[in-house]
C-alpha positions in Angstrom: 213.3 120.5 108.9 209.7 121.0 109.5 206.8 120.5 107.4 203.8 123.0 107.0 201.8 121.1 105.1 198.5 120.6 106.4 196.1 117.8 105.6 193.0 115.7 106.5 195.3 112.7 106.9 196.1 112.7 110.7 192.1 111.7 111.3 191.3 109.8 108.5 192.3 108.3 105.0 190.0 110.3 102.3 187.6 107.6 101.1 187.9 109.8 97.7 191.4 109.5 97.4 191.2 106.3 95.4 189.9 107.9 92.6 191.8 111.2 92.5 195.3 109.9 92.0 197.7 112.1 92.0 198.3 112.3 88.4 194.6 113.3 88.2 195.2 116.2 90.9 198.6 117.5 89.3 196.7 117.2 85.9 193.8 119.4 87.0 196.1 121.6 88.9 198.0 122.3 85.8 194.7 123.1 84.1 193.1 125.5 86.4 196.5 127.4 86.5 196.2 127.7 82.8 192.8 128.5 82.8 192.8 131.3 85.6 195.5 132.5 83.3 193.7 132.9 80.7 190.8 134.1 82.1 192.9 137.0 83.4 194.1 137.6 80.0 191.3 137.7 78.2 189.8 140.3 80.4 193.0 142.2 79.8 193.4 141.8 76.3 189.9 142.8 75.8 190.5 146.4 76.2 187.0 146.7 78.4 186.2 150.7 78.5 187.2 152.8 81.7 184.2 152.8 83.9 183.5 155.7 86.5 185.5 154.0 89.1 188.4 153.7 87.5 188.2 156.7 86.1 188.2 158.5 89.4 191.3 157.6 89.9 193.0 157.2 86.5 191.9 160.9 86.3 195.2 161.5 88.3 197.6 160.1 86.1 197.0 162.5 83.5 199.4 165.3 84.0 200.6 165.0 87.8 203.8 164.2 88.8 205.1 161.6 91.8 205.2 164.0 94.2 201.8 165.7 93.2 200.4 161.7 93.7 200.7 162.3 97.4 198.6 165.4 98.0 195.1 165.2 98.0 193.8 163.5 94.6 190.6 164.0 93.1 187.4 162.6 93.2 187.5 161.8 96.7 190.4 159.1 95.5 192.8 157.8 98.2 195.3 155.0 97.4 198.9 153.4 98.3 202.0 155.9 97.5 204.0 152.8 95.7 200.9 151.7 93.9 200.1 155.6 92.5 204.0 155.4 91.6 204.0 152.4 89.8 200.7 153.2 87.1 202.1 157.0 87.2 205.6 154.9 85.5 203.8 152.9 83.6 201.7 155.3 81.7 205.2 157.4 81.5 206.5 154.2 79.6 203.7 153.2 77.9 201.7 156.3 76.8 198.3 156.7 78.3 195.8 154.0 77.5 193.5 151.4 78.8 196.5 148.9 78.7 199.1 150.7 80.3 196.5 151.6 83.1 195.8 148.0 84.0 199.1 146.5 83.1 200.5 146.6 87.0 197.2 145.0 88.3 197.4 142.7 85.3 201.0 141.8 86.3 200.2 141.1 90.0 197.2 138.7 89.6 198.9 136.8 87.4 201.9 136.6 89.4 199.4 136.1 92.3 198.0 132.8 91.1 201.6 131.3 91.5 201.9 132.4 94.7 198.8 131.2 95.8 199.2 127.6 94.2 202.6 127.9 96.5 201.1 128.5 99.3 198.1 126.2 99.0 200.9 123.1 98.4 201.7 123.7 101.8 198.5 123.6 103.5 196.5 120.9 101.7 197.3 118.0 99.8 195.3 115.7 97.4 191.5 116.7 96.8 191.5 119.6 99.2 194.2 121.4 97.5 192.8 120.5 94.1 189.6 122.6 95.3 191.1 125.7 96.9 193.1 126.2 93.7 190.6 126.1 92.0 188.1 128.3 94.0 191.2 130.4 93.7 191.9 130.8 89.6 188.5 131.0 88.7 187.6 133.2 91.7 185.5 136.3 89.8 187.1 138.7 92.2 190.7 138.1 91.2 190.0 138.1 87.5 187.7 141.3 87.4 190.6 143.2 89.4 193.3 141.6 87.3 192.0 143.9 84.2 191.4 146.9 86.3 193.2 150.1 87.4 192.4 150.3 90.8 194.6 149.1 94.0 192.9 146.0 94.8 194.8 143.5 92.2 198.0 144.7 94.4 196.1 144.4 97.5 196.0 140.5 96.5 199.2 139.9 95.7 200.8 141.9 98.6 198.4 139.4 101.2 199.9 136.4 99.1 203.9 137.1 99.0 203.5 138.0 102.8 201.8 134.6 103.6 203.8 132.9 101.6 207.2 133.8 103.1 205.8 133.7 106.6 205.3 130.0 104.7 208.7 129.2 104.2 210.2 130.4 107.5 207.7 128.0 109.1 208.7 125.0 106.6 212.4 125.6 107.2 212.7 127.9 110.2 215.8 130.0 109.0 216.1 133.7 110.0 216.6 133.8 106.5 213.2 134.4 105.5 212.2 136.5 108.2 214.7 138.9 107.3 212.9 138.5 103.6 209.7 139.6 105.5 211.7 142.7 107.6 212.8 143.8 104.1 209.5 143.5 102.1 207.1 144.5 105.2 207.4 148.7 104.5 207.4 148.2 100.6 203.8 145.9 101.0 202.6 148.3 103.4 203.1 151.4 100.7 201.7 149.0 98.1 198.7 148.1 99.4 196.8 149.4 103.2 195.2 146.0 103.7 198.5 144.5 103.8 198.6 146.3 107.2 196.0 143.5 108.7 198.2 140.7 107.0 201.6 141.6 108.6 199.8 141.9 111.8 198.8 138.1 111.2 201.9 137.4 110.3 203.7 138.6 113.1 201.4 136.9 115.7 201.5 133.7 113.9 205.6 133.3 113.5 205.7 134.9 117.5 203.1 132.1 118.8 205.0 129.4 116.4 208.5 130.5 118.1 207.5 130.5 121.9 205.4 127.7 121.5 208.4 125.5 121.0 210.1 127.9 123.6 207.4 126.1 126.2 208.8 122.5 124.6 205.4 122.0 123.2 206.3 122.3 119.9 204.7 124.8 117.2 201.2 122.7 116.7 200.7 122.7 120.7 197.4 124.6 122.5 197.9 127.6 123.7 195.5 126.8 126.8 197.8 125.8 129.0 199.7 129.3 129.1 197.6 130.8 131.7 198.1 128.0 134.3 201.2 129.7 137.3 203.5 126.4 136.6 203.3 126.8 132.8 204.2 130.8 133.0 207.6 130.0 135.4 208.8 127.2 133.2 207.8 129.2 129.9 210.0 132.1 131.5 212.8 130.1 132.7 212.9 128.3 129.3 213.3 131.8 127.0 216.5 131.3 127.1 216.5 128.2 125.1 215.1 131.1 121.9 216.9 130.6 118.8 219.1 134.5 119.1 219.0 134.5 115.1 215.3 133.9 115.3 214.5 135.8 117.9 216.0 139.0 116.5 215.0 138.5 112.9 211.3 138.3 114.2 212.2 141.8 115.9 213.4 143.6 113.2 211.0 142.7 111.0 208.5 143.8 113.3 210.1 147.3 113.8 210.7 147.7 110.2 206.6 147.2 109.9 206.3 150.0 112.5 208.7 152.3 110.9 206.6 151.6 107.6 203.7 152.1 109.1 204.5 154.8 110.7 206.6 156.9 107.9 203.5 155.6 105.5 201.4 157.7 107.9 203.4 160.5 107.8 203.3 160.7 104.0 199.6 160.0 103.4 198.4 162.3 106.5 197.3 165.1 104.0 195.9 162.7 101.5 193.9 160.6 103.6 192.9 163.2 105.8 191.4 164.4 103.0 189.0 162.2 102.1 188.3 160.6 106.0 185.1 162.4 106.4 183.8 161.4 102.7 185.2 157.6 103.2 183.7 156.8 106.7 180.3 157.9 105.4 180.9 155.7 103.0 182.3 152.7 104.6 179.1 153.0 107.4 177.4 150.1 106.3 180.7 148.0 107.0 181.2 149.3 110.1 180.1 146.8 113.6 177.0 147.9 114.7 178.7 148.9 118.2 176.0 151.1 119.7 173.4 148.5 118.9 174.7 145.5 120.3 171.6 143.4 119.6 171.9 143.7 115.9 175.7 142.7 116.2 174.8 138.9 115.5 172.3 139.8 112.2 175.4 142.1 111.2 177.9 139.5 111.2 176.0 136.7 109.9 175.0 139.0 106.9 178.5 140.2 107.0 179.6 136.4 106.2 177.2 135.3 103.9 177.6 137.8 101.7 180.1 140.0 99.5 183.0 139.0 102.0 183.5 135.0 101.2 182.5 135.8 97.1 184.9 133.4 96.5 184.7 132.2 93.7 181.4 133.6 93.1 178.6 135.2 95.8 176.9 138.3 96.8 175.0 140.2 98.8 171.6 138.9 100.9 173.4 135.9 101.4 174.4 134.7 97.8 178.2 133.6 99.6 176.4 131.8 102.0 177.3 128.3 100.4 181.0 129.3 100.3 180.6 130.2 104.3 179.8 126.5 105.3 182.6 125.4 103.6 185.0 127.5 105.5 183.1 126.6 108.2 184.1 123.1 108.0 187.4 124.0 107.0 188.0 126.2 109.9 186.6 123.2 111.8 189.4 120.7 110.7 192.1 123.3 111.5 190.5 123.8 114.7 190.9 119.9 115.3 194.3 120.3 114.4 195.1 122.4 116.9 197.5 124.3 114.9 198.0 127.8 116.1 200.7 129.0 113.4 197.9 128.5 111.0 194.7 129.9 112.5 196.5 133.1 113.1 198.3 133.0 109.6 195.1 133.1 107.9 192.3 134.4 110.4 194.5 136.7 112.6 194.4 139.4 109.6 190.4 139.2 109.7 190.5 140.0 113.2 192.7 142.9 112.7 190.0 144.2 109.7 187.3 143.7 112.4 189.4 145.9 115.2 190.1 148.7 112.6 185.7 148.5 111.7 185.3 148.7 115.0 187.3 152.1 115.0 185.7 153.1 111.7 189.3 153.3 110.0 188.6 150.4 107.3 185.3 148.5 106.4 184.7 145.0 107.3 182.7 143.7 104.4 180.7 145.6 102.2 182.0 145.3 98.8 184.7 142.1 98.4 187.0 144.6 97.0 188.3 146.3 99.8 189.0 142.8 101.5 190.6 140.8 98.5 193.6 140.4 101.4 191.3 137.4 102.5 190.5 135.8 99.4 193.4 133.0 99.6 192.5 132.3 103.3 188.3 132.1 102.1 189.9 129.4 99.4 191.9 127.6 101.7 189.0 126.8 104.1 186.3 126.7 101.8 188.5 124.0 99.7 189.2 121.9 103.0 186.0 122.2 103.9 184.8 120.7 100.6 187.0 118.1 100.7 186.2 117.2 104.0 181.9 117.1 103.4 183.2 114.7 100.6 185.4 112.9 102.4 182.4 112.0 104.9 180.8 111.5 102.4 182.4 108.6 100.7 182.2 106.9 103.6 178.3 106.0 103.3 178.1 106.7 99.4 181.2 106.1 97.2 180.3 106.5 93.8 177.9 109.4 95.1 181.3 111.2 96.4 183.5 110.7 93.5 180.7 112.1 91.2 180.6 115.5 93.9 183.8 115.3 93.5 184.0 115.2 89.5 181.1 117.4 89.2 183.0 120.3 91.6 185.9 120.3 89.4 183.4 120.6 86.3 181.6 123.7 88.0 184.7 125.5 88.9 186.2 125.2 85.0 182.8 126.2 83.9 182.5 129.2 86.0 185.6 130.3 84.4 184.5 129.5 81.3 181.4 131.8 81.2 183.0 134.4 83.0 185.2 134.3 79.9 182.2 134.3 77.6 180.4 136.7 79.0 183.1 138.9 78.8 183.8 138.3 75.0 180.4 139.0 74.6 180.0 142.2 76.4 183.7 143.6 76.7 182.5 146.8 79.1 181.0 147.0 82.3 177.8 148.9 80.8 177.2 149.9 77.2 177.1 153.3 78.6 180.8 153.2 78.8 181.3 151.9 75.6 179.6 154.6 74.0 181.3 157.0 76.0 184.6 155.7 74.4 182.9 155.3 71.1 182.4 159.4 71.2 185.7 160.2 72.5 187.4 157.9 69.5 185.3 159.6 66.7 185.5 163.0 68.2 189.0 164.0 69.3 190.4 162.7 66.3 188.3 164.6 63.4 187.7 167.7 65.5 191.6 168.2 66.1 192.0 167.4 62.8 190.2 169.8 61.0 190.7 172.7 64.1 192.0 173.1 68.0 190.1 171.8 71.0 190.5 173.2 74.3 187.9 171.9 77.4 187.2 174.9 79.4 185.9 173.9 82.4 190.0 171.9 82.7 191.8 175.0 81.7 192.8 178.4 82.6 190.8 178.5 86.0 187.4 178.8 83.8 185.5 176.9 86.1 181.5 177.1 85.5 181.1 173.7 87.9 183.2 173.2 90.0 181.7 170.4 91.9 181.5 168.6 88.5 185.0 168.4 88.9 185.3 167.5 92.3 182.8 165.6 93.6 181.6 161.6 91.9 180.5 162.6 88.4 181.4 161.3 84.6 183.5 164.0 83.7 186.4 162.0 85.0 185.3 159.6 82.0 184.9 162.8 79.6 189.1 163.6 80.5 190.4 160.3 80.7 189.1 159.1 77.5 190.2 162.5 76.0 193.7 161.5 77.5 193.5 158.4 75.1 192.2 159.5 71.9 193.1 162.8 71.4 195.9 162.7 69.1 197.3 166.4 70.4 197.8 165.3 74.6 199.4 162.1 73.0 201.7 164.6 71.1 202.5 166.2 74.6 200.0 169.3 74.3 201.1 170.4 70.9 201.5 174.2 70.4 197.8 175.6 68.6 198.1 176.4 65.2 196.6 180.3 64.4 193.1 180.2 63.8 191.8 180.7 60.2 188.7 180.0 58.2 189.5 176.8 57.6 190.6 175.9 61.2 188.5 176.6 64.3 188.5 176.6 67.7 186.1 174.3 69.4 185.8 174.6 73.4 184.0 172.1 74.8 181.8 172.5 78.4 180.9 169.1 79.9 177.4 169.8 82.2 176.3 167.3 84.7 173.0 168.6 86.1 173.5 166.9 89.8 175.8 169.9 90.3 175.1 173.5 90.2 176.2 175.4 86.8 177.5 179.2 86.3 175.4 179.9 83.7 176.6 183.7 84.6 180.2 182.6 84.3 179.7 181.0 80.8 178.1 184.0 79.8 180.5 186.1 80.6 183.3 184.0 78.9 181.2 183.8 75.9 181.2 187.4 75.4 184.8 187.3 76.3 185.5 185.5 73.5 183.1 187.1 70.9 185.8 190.5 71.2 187.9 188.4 68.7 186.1 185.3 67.4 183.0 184.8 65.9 181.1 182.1 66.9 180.4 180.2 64.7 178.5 177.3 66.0 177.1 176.1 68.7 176.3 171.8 69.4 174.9 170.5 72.6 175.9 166.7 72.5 173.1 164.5 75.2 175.3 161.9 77.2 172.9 159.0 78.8 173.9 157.2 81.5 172.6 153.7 82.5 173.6 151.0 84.4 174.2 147.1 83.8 172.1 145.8 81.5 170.2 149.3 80.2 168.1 148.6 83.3 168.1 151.7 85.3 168.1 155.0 84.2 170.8 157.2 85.8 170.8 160.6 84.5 171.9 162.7 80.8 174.9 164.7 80.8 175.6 167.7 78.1 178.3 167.9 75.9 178.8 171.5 75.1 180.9 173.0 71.8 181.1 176.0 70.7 183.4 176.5 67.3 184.4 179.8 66.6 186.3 181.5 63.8 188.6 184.8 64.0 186.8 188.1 63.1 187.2 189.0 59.2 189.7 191.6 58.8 188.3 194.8 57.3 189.7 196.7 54.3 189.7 200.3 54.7 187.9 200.4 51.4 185.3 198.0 53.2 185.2 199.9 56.7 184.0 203.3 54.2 181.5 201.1 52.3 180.1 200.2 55.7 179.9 203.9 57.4 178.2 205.5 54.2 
């Protein structure tokens, strides 16, 4: 049996390890699992309002069915088949609401943390594993996306089952697990399109791993020798000493990711296609400067300091930059360990990313959500790294490392802690939202109580802007929120009742004034109506939109309604009191 684990032991004894026992480490490691628990939950729990960007694709799960999820979706949306299947089931089960929305993402970053402590147990030990961990539960990318309905929760915890089994094949080096990974590979790929980048890594890492102990140089040997003549004749004469069982479960496993790959392609082709145009404009920022060469090296630094390695907390303009010179030094002691299973494992899928930039097929950068695949390798590093600076450290200044050391683990819980807060405090991403939700709570319910609602511009091919409904705009907000709080879609569309005196028809116009309006078309429809209902009334509701903090204006929608009542019917005595 072989170990994986991978430690700073093999060049030198931690100074610090004296007073982090392991009691102290299993201690804190139970705590920051509980903690990055609950700091998931809490988000969850909180009910935050849909913001545009979930809307946008939430918007989808209304009425379609599983087949409708794979042609083009609106609002420029494009997402994994199995993922779309999964929230389409759960708002089947669960009714449509904020809850059921997130509950799959929920589900996965919790189930993501365990994974992640698994696979951190065998690569660090002692203070280095304590750190990554806890980089790793209190990261704020893995507890914003555990409470929201996007892909990129899933995304996470696809990257962290694939590592982890291409973990325990390296531990115990059955075919066993590799047929696990042939098995899971096209199910992950379906679930999440960054996963693509990981089972690449993964393949290359368990391929190097097996013919490096084909060579007799074991799996931690250098790869340099491989190009000398006498190394490549007794590298080919000794294939035949390849495990068959190995051999072939690493082969299937990689054509089962082609066939996913490629029948995943097949499927998405009209979806994706789609939206390529409207996504590589923009992704552009994240792609490799290629046809300016000189700015390549400003690209990447900037690319690394920033939204990338936000792990556990960073930005843009270099606010990761701290967390990049600790996976500097950590990718500096794996160097020094000359462990090629593990460099690919965890930096092969980053190099993959980069390729498909290159090709403008996927960003590299940008915003940390569409690379949450590399959050557990960022941890990993930037937690050996720490513990390495420390370990240095202690040499010179003992009781200055121990309180790093103590003062680290403090930070870590406390960033938790008033990311939890902070949400309590303000449970939406802008008051904006919130009062969005506010609206749609007190509106749908009294106005379908007292009469019928109907939104036109949703219904019966009365379109007065269509863009509005196409393009990035809040009316995905306006319909999703009308999804959860009007008490007639929760009945399942409820037949009208016939208009009287007593109950009206409202229809309701949303107007977003980036997009051109048919004033022409609403006109017309007006006067439509007016053959058999009076109009009764007429309410223009103002929606205004700013961003975090009531900082920066954005724009005002308009809220249209116009209530109308059926014609009075006329007596004959009436209809001769009216001609004379």
């Amino acid at each position: 049996m072989t170990t994986a684990t991978f430690d700073l032991r093999r060049d030198e004894k931690p100074a610090n390890a004296t007073f982090l026992t392991a009691a102290h480490s299993a201690r804190w490691m139970a705590t920051f699992l509980w903690i990055g628990i609950a700091a998931r939950s809490v988000r969850f729990l909180l009910r935050f309002p849909l913001w545009e960007d979930e809307c946008f694709l939430c918007v989808n799960f209304i009425d379609r069915g599983f087949a409708d999820l794979l042609s083009p979706l609106t609002y420029h949306q494009v997402a994994p088949p199995l993922f779309l299947w999964l929230e389409r089931a759960a708002v089947l089960t669960f009714g449509y609401s904020e809850w059921s929305l997130r509950l799959v993402p929920f589900v996965a970053a919790v189930a993501g943390l365990f994974l992640f402590r698994r696979l951190a147990t065998q690569f660090l030990t002692g203070p280095a594993l304590l750190l990554a961990f806890g980089c790793f539960a209190v990261a704020y990318p893995a507890i914003r996306y555990a409470a929201e309905a996007k892909q990129y929760s899933t995304d996470l915890f696809a990257a962290l089952l694939l590592l982890c089994i291409a973990v325990e094949w390296h531990r115990v080096r059955r075919p066993f697990w590799l047929w696990v990974l042939a098995a899971l590979a096209a199910p992950l790929l379906w679930l999440s399109y960054p996963a693509a980048f990981v089972v690449g890594g993964v393949s290359l890492a368990i391929g190097v791993a097996l013919f490096s102990e084909v060579r007799g140089q074991g799996p931690r040997a250098s790869e340099e020798s491989a190009v000398r003549p006498s190394t490549l004749r007794r590298f080919i004469s000794q294939l035949s000493t390849l495990n068959p069982q190995l051999a072939i479960a690493w082969a299937a496993y990689n054509v089962a990711v082609l066939v996913g790959f490629g029948t995943l392609f097949f499927v998405i082709r009209r979806q994706s296609g789609a939206e390529l145009g409207f996504m590589t404009e923009y992704w552009r920022v994240a792609f490799p400067p290629l046809s300016e060469p000189a700015r390549l090296p400003a690209w990447l630094l900037e690319v690394h300091t920033s939204d990338l390695l936000a792990w556990p907390v960073g930005g843009g303009r270099g606010a990761s930059a701290f967390t990049a010179v600790l996976a500097a030094i950590g990718f500096r002691q794996l160097v020094r360990k000359r462990d090629p299973f593990w460099g690919l494992l965890l930096l092969a899928p980053a190099g993959l990313n980069i390729l498909a930039a290159a090709m403008q097929r996927y960003p590299y950068g940008g915003h940390f959500k569409f690379s949450m695949y590399l959050g557990p390798a960022v941890c990993l590093l930037a937690g050996c790294g720490a513990a390495a600076w420390n370990a240095k450290l202690a040499k010179s200044w003992p009781k200055l490392a121990r309180g790093a050391m103590v003062g680290t683990v403090a930070v870590l819980a406390l960033v938790a802690g008033i990311t939890m807060a902070r949400d309590v405090l303000n449970p939406y991403k802008t008051l904006s939202d919130e009062r969005a939700r506010a609206f749609a709570r007190w509106f749908w319910f009294n106005a379908e109580a007292e009469g019928d609602v109907e939104v036109v511009d949703a219904h019966d091919g009365k379109v007065f802007s269509s863009d509005a409904y196409a393009e990035l705009s809040w009316t995905a907000m306006f319909l999703c929120n009308r999804a959860i709080y009007s008490p007639t879609m929760h009945d399942g569309h409820a037949t009208p009742i016939p208009l009287t005196e007593t109950r009206p028809l409202r229809c309701v116009v949303y107007r977003d004034p980036r997009f051109e309006f048919d004033e022409a078309a609403r006109d017309a429809w007006l006067d439509e109506m007016q053959r058999e209902h009076d109009l009764a009334a007429t309410e223009t509701y103002p929606f205004t939109r700013f961003g975090k903090g009531e900082r920066d204006f954005r724009q005002v929608d308009y809220l249209d309604i116009y209530t109308f009542r059926p014609k009075p019917v006329r007596t004959a005595t009436a209809a001769r009191a009216v001609w004379k």
